[in-house]
N, C-alpha and C positions, 0 to 999 in steps of 0.2 A: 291179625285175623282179617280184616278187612283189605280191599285191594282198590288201588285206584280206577277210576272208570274208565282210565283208556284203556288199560289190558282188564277186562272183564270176562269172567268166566259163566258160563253157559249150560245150566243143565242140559242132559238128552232131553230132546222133546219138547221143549218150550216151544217154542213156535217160530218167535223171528229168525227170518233169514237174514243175509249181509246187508242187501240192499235195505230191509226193515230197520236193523238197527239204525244205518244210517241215517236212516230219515227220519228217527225220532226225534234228533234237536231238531232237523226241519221243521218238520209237523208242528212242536210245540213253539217253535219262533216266527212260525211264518202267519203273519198277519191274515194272507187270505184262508190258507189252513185253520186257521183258526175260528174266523168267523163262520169258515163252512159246519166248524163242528159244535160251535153254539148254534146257529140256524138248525142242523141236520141231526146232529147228537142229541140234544137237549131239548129240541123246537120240534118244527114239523107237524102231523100229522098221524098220532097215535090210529089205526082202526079197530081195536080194539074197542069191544063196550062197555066199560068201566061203569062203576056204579059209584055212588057219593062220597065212597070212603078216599081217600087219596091213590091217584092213580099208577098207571107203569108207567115210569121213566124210560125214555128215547122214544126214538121215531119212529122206524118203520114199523109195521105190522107185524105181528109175531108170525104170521102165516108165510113172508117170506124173508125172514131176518134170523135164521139158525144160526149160531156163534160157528166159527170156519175153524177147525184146528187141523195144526199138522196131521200129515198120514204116520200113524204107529210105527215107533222105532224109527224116524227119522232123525237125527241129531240135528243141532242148528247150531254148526260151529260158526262164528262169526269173525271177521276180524277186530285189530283196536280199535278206536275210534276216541279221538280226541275231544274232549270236551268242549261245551260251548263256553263253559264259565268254570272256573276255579274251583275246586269243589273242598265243603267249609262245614264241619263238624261233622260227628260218625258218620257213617255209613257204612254197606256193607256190597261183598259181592252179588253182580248180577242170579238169581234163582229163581223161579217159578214159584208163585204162591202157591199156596193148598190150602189153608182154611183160614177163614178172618174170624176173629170171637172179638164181640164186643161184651164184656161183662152185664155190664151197665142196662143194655138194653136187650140182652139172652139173646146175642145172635152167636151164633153156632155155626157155621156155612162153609161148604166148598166152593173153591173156585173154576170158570171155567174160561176158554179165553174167548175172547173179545177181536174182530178185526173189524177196518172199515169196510165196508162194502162195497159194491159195483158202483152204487151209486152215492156214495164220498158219506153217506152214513155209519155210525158203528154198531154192527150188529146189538141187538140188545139180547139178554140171558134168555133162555128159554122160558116161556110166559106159565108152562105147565107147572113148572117146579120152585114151588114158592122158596125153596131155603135153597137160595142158590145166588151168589154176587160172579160177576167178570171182568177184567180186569183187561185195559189193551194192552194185547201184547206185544206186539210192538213197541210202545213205550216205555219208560224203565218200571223196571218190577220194586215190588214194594218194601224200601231197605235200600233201593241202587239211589245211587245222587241222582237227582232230577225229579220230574214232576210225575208217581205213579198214579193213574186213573182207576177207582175202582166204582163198577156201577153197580144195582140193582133197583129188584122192582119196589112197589111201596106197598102194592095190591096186586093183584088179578079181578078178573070177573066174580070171581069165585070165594075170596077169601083176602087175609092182611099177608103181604109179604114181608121178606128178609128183612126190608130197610122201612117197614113202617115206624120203628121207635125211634128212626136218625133223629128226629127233631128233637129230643131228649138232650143230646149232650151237647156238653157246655165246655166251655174252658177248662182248663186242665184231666179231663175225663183222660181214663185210659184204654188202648185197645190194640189187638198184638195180632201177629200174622205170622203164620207157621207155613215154610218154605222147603220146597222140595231139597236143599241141603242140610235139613237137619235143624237150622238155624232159628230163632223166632224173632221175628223184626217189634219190636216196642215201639207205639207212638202213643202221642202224648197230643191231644186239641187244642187248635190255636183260637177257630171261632166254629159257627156253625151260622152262614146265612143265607137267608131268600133271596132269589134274583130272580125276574121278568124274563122269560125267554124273550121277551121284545127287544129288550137291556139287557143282554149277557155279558158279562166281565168277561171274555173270549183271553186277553191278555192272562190277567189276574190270576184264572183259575190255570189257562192251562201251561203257563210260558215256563220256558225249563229252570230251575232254582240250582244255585251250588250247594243247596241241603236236598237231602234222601226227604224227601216229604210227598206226603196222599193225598188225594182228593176221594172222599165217601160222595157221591153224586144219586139224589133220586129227584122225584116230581113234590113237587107240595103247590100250593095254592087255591083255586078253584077250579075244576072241572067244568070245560067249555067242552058240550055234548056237539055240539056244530064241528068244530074243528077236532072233536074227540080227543080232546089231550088235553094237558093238568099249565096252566098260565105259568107257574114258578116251577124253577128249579130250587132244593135243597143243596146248598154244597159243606160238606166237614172239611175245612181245614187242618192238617195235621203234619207235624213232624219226626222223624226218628229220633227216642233219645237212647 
């Protein structure tokens, strides 16, 4: 059932092109990539005015940070692409998410996609619509060997979002992700912890793995109104079983 990562299959419509896939082991091994996207992903500069409750994770401004997707009915046939590392317990073929459900803490959510921007940040989900996570596209989809990225908000101005209850789960928790092939990826928690946008584990979180494994990514810590945006990152560790 599953297929190795070098010949990976591709729904229509996913979003990465050739040159995308390619550069997702970049992206996830390259040192300076990296730290651009704990700085700029994670860090920066929220403008947003968030209130006390925990805030929205990533950077730019929701006013000019719309998630980028493909134009409708484009296919993104891709070619092989060789792995950076050997790849070591299930996995499955490349697919587009479509809902993530976490039991545990009633999230319920569609997915949408996620690219970096103009300026080396990743868009972040639309800030209107609180039940809503994204996922970079570009990087492996959630089920594919390597390291999938999935973000949302914690809050709005307005209300608690999708990923308010992330802090809830713990080791072993379970939570599954239903993919445009029909398929449903099962994972299982390895940790759940805080980091210092100051101190971001850049390697840690996003460096590519020979396991299908996720990253649940939101804001936690205190709200710094000056710099409008939340000091820690939340990150779930998880794996496919």
């Amino acid at each position: 059932m599953a297929v190795p990562p070098s010949s990976p299959t591709t729904d229509p419509g996913t979003g990465p092109d050739s040159a995308g896939r390619g550069s997702r082991t970049v992206m996830l091994l390259g040192a300076v990539v990296a730290v651009v996207l704990a700085v700029s992903l994670f860090g920066g500069n929220d403008t947003s005015s968030d209130t006390a409750s925990p805030g929205t994770p990533l950077a730019p401004s929701t006013a000019s940070s719309a998630p980028r997707t493909p134009p409708a009915g484009q296919p993104a046939e891709q070619p092989a692409v060789t792995p950076s590392v050997k790849p070591e317990g299930k996995h499955l073929p490349r697919s587009k998410p479509v809902r993530l459900l976490i039991p545990k803490i009633s999230v319920d959510a569609p997915f949408t996609d996620l690219a970096i921007g103009p300026t080396g940040q990743l868009d972040p989900p639309p800030a209107e619509d609180t039940n809503l996570v994204g996922w970079h596209a570009k990087g492996a989809s959630p089920g594919e060997t390597g390291t999938s990225i999935v973000a949302g908000h914690v809050d709005t101005t307005t209300a608690p979002a999708v990923f308010a209850g992330l802090s809830e789960l713990k080791k072993g928790d379970k939570f599954q992700v239903e993919r445009a092939d029909g398929r449903t990826a099962n994972f299982v928690v390895d940790s759940a912890e805080t980091f210092s946008k100051d101190d971001f584990p850049s390697d840690r979180v996003y460096a590519d793995t020979p396991r299908a494994q996720v990253r649940l990514i939101t804001c936690a810590g205190d709200y710094d109104r000056t710099a409008k945006d939340y000091t820690d990152n939340l990150v779930v560790f998880a794996h496919l079983v």
